[in-house]
N, C-alpha and C positions, 0 to 999 in steps of 0.2 A: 541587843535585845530585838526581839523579831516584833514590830508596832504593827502588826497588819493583826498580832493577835491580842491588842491590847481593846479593851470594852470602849467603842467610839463613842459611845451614848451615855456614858459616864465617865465624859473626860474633864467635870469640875473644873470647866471653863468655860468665856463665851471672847466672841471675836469684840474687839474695842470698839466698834462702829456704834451699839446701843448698850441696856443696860438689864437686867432681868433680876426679878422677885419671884423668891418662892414663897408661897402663902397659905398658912393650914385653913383648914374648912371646918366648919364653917363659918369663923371666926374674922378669917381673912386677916389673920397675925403675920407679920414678918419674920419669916425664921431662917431664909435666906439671901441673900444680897450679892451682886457683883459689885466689888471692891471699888468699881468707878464711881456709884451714885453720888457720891458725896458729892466728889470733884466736878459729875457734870451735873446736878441740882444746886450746886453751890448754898447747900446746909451744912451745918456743923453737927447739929446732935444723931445720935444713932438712932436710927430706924430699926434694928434687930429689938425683936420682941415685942415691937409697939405696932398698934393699928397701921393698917394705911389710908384711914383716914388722913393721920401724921402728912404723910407726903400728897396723896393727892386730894381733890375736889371731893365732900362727899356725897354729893350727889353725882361722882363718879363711880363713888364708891358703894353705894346703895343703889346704884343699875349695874353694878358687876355682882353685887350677893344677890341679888333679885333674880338673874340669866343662870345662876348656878347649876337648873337645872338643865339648861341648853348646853353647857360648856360639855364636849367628852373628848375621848382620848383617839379620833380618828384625824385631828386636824386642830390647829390653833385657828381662831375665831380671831377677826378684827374688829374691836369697836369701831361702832358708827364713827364718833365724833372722835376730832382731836384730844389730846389731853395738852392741857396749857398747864407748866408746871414751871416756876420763876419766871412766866414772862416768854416759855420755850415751847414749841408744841411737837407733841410725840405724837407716832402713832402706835396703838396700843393691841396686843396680841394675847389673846389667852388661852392655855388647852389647861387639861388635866390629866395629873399623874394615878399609881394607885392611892397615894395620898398627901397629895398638896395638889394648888394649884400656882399656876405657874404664869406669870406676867411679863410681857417682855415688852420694853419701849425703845424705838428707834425715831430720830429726829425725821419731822419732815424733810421733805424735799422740794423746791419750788417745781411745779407742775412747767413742761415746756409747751413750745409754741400750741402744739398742735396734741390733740389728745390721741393718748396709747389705746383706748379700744378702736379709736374710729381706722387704727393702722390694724389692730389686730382684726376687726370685722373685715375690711380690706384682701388681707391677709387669707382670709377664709373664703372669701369668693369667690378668688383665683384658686385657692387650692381645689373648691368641689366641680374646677371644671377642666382637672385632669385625670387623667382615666387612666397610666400605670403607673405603677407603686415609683419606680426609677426617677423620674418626671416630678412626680409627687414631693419624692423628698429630697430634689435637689431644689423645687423651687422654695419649700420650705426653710430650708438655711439661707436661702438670698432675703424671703420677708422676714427671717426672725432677727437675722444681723441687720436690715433694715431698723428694725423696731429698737435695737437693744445697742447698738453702735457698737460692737465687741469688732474686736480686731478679725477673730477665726469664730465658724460656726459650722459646727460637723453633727453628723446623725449615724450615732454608733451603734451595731447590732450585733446581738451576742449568737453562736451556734450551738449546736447539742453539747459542745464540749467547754461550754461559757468562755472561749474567748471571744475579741471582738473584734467588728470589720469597719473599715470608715466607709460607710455606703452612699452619704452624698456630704458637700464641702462649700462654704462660701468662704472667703477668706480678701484677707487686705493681698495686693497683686505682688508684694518683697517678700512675701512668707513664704516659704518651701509649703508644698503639700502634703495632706495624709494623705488623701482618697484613695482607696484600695488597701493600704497598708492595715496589717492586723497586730492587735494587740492579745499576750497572751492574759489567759484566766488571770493569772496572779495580781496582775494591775490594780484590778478590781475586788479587792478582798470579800468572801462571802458575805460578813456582817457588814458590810457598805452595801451590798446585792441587798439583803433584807431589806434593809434601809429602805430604798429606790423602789423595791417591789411594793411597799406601801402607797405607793407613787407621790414620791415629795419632792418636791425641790428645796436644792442645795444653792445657797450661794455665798459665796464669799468673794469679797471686794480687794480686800489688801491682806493677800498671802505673807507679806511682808513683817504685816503689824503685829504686834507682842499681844497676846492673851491675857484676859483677866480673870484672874481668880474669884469664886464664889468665897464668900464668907458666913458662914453658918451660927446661929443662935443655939444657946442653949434651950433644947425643949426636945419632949417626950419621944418625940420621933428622927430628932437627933443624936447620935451618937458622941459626938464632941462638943463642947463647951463653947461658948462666945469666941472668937478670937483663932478656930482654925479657919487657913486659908485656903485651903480646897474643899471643893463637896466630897470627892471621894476617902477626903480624913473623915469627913461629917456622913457618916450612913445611917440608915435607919436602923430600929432598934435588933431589928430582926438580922441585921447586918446588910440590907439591900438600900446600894444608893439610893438618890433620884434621877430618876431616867430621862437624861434632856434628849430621844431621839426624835420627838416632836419639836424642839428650842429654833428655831431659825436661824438663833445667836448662837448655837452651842459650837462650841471652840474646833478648832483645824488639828485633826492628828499631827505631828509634825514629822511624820512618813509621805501622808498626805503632803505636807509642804513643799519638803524635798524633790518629791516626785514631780508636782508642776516646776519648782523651779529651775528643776535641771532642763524641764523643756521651754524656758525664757518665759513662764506663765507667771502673772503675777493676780491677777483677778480671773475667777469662773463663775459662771451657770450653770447648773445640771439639774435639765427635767428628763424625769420619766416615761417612760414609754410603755405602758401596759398593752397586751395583748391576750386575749383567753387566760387573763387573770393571770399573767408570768411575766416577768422582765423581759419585752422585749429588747428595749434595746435604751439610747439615752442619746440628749440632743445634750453638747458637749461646747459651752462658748467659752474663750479664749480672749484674754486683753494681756497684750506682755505691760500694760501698766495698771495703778490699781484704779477700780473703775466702779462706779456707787448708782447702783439703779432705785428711785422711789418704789417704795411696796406697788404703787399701783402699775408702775410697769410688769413686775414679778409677778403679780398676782394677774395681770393677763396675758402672760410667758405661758404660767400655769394654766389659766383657761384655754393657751391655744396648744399645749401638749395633750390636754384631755380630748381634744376635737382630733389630733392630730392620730391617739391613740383609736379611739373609736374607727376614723375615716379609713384610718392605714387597715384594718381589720377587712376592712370591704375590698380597699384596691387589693389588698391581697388574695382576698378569699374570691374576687371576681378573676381572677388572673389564672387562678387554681381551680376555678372551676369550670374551664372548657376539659382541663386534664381529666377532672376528675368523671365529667361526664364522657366522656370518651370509655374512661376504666370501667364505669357502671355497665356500659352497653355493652363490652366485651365480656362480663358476667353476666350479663343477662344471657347473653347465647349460650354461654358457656356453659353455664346449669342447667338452661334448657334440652342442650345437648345429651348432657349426663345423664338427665332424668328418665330421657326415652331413647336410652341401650342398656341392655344387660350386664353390658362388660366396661367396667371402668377404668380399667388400664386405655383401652383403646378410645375411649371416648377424652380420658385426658390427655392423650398423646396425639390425638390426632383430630384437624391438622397441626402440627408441632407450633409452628408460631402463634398461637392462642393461646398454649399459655402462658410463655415466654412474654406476651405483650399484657399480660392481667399484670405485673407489677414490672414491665418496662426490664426484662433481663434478659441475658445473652446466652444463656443456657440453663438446663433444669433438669430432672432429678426425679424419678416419680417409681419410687419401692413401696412395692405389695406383698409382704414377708421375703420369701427368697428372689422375688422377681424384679429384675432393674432395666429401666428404662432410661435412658438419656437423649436429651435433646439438645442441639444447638451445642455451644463450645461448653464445652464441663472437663472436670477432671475423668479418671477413667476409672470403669467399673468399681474395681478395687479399692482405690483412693476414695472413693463416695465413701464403700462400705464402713470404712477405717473412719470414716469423719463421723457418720452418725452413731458409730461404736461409741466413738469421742463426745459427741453432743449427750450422748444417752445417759452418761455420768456427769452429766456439765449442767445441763440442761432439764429443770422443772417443768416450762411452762408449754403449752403449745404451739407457742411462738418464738422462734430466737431469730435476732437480725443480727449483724455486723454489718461495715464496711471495711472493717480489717482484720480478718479472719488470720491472717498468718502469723501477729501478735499476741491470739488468743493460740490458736492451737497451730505451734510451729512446725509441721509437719506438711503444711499448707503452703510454706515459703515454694516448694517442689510444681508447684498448680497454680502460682501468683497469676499468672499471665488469663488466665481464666476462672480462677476462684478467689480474689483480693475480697470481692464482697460474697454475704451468703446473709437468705433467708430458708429456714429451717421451719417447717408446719408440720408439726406431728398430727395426724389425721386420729390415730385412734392409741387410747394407751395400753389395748388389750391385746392389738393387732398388730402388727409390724408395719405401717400404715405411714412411708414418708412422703411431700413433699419436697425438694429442694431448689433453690433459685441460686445463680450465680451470674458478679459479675464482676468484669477483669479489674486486674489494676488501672489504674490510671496517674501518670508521675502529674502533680503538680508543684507549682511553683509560686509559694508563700513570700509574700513580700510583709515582715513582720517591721515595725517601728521599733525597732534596735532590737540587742538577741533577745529573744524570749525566754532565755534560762538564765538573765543577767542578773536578776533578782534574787535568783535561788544560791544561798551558800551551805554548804554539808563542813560542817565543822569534824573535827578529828576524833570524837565522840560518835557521831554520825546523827547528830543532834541537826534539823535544818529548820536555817533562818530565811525570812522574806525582808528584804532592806528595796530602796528606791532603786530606779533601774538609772544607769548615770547618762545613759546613750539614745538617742531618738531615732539615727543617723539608720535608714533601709535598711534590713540584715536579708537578705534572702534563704531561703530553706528549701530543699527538693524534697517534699513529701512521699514517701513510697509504700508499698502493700497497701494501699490503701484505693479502694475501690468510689466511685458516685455514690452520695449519701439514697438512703433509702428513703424513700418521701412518706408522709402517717400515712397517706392516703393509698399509698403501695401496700401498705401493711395493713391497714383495715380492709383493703382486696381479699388482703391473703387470709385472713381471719376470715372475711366471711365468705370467703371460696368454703371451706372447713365449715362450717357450720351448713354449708346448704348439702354439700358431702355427708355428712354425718346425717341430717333432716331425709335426704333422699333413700342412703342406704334403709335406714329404718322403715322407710315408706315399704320400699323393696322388701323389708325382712317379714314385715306387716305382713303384706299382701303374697308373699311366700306361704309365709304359715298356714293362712286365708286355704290359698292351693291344698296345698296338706292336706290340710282338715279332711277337704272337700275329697283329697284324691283317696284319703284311704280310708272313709267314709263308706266313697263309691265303691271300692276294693272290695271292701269286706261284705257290701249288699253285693257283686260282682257272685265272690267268693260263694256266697250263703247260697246263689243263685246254680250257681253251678253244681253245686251240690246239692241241694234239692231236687233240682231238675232230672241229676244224672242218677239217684237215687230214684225217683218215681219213674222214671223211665225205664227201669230193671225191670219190673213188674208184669208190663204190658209184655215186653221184648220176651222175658222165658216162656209169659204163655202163647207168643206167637211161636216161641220155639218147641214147644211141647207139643201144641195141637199137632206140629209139623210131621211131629216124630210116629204120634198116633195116626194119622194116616198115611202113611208111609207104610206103617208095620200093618196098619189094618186095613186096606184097603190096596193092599202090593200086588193081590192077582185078578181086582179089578182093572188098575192104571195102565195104558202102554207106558213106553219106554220114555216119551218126551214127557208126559206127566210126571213119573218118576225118579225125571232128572231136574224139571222144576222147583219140584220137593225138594229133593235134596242141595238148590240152589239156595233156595229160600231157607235153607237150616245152617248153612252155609254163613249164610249173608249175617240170620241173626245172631250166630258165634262172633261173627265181626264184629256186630254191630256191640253187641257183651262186651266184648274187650278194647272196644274204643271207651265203653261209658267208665270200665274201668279207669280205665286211662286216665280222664277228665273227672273221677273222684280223686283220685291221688293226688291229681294237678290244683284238685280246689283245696284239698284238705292241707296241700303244702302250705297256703296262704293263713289257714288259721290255725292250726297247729304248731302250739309253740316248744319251740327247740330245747331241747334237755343234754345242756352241755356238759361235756365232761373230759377229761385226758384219756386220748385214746390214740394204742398202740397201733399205729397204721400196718406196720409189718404184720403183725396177725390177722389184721380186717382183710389188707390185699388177698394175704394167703387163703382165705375163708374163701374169696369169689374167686381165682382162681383153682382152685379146688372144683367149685361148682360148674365150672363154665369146662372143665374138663368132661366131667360127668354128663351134662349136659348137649356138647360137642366132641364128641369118641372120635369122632372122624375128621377132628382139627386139629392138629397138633402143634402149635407154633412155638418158637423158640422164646425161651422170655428169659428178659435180661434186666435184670436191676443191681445197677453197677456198684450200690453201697445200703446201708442199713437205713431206711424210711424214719422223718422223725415223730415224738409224741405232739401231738395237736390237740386245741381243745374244739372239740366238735359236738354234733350231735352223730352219733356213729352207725345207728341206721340209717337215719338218709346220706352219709358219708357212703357207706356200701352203696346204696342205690346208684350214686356218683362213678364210685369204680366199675360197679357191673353194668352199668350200660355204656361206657366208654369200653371199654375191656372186652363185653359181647360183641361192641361195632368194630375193634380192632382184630376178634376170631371171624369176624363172618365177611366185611368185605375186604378182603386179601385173596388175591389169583395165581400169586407166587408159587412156584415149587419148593422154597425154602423161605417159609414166613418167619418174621419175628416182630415180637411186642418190648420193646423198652418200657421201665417204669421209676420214674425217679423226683427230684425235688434238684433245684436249681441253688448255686453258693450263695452266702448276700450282695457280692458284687456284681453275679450274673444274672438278678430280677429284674424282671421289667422284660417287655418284648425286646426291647434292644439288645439284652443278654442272650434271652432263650434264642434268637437266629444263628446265634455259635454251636448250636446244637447239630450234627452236622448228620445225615444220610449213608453219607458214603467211608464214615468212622463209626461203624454203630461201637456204642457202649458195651463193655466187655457182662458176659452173660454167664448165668450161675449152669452149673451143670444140668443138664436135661432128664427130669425125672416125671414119669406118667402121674404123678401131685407132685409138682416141685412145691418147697417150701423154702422161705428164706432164712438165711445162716441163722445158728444159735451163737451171737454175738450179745455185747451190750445195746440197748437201743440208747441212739442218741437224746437226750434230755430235752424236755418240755419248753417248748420254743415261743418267747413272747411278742415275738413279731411276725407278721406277715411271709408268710412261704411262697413261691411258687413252683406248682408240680407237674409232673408234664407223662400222659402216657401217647407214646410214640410208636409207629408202625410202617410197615412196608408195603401197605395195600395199594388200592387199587389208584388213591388221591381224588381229593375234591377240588372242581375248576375253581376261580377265582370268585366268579360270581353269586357263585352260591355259598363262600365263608360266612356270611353273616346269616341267610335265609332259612339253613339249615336247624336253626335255633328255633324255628316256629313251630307251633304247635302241630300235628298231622301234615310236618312237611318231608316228604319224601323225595328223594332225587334218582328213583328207580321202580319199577312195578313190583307189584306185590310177588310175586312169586319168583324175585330176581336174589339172592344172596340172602336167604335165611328170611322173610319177611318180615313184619313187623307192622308195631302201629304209626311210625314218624313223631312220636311223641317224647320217644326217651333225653334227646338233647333238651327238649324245651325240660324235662322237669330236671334233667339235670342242670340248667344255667339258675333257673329258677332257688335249687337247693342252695347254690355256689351263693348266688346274692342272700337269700336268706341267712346266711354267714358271713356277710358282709365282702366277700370278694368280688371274683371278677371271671372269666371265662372267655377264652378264644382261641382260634384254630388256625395253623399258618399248615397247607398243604399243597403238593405239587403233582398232577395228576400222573399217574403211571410209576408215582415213584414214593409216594406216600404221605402220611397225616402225622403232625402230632397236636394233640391238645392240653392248653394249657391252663390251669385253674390256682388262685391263689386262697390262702386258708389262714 
């Protein structure tokens, strides 16, 4: 039978040392009895069902109905005064259940030389004037075995994974030691853990000695009759025992027994150790003989575990907190960094050990959609991406730790050496947005207080029992995959790294928008302006050019010849000037004129402008070559023309060649991107359609309406543009020749062509080599 899962707190027993009453309320009826009172009250009649008055004083008894209302169910209460009962004095305990109340009487004990607080105040004065936790609680096993005369006195602490360590030791100088040796989980059964976590002490004197049965009355809230011998025959009506896990007396599993006795234990101790309200840990005393302390020693055992609980909270948290101020200042910069660059790849990667040192790791991990960064020792590229594939189906929350990564996801065994630990901080759930920390294995070497799996049996069923572990004797274990624990405080880093990331981007997204507003706001007064402007200035300009023309014609055989030719500069000047303002309408109306998209066959549109540019340029003949059938795009299709025919006019008119030619084509999916189009090559031109005074292109299928991004390229033999001018040429009225050089112009056609490109969300650029030729590239 597995007794680790049998209800301790309803084990319808108590240890032989006292004796206990269960009592309804508020009557204070006896409805339950341990089987001993008789024998050690030495009365013969039955006390089941009668007052207790019956047995005690009652003016004891009318100061415990009186207090009824003080008694609860956080702790058993000790009356003030003795109870003298034949001539014998108890001392007397009481708490309450959800429905009885519950009396427990244990013999005094004559009080020794010297008084248990004034060892326990002692006790405390040495302790508040040590400063580490180590120090701390080794001196505290020398005063409490001091106080308690127990043979061993140890101070047990549980880890994340509840088993326990012996972290300090006082003991008699023939006993073998625990100190460092660990115990696993199982020792300590969970409902024993509740137990403790209430922070009570346990104790029992003589492991040895035989248990006494409760004997139950017949009444409403008992289930059996006068005359059974267990409480757990006798339940309540509802079928719920009485719950002795407040009882002081209540009875020894005899799992529990077994257990100490195989380790030569025959009396124990055990106070609790709270910390941030959790188990930390348990002071654990030892007598291999049986050994009987008065309540008031126990009871400031107790007072010195609660001082011991509180103090231990401090040395630790004072011990922890130079680290943790350490970690603060390194996010303090660290944010601050962040906050004032635009780029946050770089700002978190560099310098590299910042953030490696914001939770103490040896490498890291920092993906922003398709982009990986690593720093310090990590797995590679690859093996990250494969892991937060892994996490992404694993993992809800924005946080996941380990220290043993390669238990959870086996594929990690390959990167032990560097990845045994991982903290995982998902930055955003919309965005591809990782964090990752790593760090190596590290072998340790567990010195456990016999095997830790000695307790565990898998029956042929595969049913598994927990029984007494029979062996105490060192067992050693090489721990492996397993990395340095992650400390809270590393992980509250990494939380609120994430949270000031997430606070700053938005700041950014904020103040982005802000931009916006502002920029195309500006744009469209910009816009409005330009147009207006260029509109009212038409006006003045034709009638500067009219008057020009009237006297010119009217006043021709007055003027010599330098007048004459004045005039006709200044008529000159104002045709330019006409067709600059043109210009800079087109160029404004680009900006608010909204695009009327639709699928348009590029092979027809090409053919339409060159067609025109034939007509146009009689006396240019160049060769044109479009090596496959142009695809459908959704566009706006007259400023798409505008696109072709001013690329198209710049590739008829600067070319010097004797044998010119124009390519015109669209790029594979594999060959987009500038890096593709430089396979584009010069000196292989693209094979070219036959030569016709309007070439047009084949009557073929056109290829199908494409929903991704193109890029298309018209390419030439001319004359080439230097390096320096690739980007400048895009400006407005920027020429790189004089006006009367290669067909003129106004320097404006490129800018309202990039202008179109971006108003369709592309992109435009020009890779040329002078003397040898242009091609430009636009994506649609």
């Amino acid at each position: 039978m597995n007794h680790y899962l049998e209800p301790i707190h309803f084990s319808g027993s108590i240890q032989p040392h006292g004796m206990l009453l269960v009592l309804s309320e508020p009557e204070l009826t006896v409805v339950c009895v341990s089987a001993n009172i008789q024998e050690q009250f030495g009365i013969s009649e039955d006390l089941l069902n009668q007052s207790l008055s019956t047995l005690l004083d009652v003016q004891v008894v009318d100061a415990i109905r009186q207090s009824l209302h003080l008694i609860d169910s956080a702790s058993p209460i000790k009356l003030q005064e003795s109870i003298l009962v034949s001539e014998r004095s108890f001392n007397g305990l009481v708490h309450r259940t959800e429905n009885f109340i519950i009396l427990e009487l244990e013999p005094t004990l004559p009080l020794g030389l010297f008084s248990v607080p004034a060892f326990v105040r002692r006790a405390i004065a040495k302790l508040r004037q040590v400063s580490s936790s180590h120090e701390f609680l080794h001196l505290l096993t020398q005063e409490l075995r001091r106080i308690t005369e127990f043979d061993r006195v140890m101070v047990y602490q549980f880890d994340q994974h509840e088993a326990g360590t012996v972290m300090a030791e006082a003991k008699r100088d023939d006993l073998p030691s625990y100190l460092g040796l660990h115990y696993p989980a199982t020792d300590i059964p969970e409902q024993v853990r509740a137990l403790y976590a209430r922070g009570l002490l346990r104790f029992i004197p003589d492991l040895t000695a035989q248990s006494i049965s409760l004997v139950a009355a017949s009444h409403p809230l008992m289930q059996q009759p006068f005359g059974s011998l267990r409480l757990r025959s006798g339940q309540a009506a509802q079928g719920e025992p009485v719950d002795l896990s407040l009882a002081v007396l209540r009875g020894v599993d005899p799992c529990c027994v077994e257990y100490h006795q195989n380790m030569g234990v025959a009396a124990i101790l055990v106070i609790a150790l709270i910390h941030d309200q959790k188990l930390w840990g348990l002071i654990s005393c030892h007598h291999q003989t049986p050994k009987y302390l008065s309540y008031e020693t126990r009871e400031a055992c107790e007072l010195l575990g609660e001082f011991v609980s509180l103090e231990l909270a401090k040395k630790v948290n004072s011990e922890e907190l130079d680290y943790i101020i350490k970690l603060r200042s390194l996010q303090s910069e660290f944010v601050e960094s962040i906050s004032q660059v635009d780029n946050l790849k770089e700002a978190l990667v560099n310098p590299a050990p910042r953030l490696l040192d914001l939770v103490n790791a040896t490498g890291a991990a920092v993906c922003l959609e398709d982009e990986m960064t690593l720093l310090g020792l990590t797995p590679t590229v690859e093996q990250v991406r494969l892991l937060i594939q892994w996490a992404d189906t694993q993992v809800r929350d924005a946080l996941f730790h380990t220290d043993s990564l390669p238990k959870l996801y086996p594929e990690a065994v390959v990167f032990k050496d560097v990845a045994s630990g991982l903290v995982l901080l998902q930055i955003s759930k919309v965005r591809r947005y990782y964090i990752l920390w790593f760090r190596p294995e590290v072998l340790q070497t567990v010195n456990w207080a016999g095997d830790p799996n000695a307790s565990i049996t898998i029956s042929t069923d595969g049913s598994v029992t927990l029984s007494p572990r029979q062996s105490f004797e060192k067992w050693q274990e090489t721990v492996r995959l397993t990395s340095l624990p992650w400390k809270a405080c590393e992980l509250d880093q990494a939380l609120d790294l994430r949270s000031a990331i997430v606070g700053i981007v938005l700041n950014k997204a904020d103040e982005l928008a802000r931009i916006n507003q502002e920029l195309e706001r500006t744009n469209q007064e910009l816009d409005s302006f330009s147009y207006a402007a260029s509109h009212d200035l038409k006006e003045p300009l034709r009638g500067i050019h009219n008057y020009s023309m009237l006297l010119l014609k009217g006043y021709e055989s007055v003027l010599d010849e330098v007048g004459k030719n004045r005039l006709q500069t200044l008529i000159r000047l104002t045709r330019r000037m006409e067709s600059l303002i043109d210009v800079l309408l087109k160029f404004s109306r680009l900006g608010q004129a909204e695009l009327h998209l639709v699928p348009t066959d590029l092979n027809q549109l090409v053919n339409q402008v060159l067609e025109d540019l034939r007509v146009s340029h009689q006396d240019i003949q160049p060769d044109i070559r479009i090596p496959r059938l142009l695809p459908t795009v959704v566009c706006d299709p007259v400023l798409i023309n505008e696109v072709f025919m001013n690329l198209l006019s710049n590739a008829f008119k600067y070319n010097d060649k004797p044998e010119q030619w124009i390519s015109i084509g669209y790029l594979e999916q594999e060959e987009k991107g500038r890096e593709g189009a430089r396979d584009i090559s010069f000196d292989s031109p693209t094979p070219s359609l036959p030569h016709s005074p309007t070439p047009s292109l084949p009557h073929s299928p056109t290829p199908s309406l494409s929903n991704s991004p193109i890029t298309f390229y018209v390419q030439d033999n001319g004359i080439g543009i230097r390096a320096r001018h690739l980007e400048t040429i895009f400006r407005l009225f920027k020429r790189l020749h004089e006006q009367n050089l290669y067909g003129g112009g106004t320097g404006a056609g490129l800018t309202i062509t990039k202008k179109i490109i971006e108003r369709h969300g592309g992109q435009i650029w020009v890779e040329s080599t002078v003397g040898i030729g242009s091609t430009f590239y636009f994506t649609l």
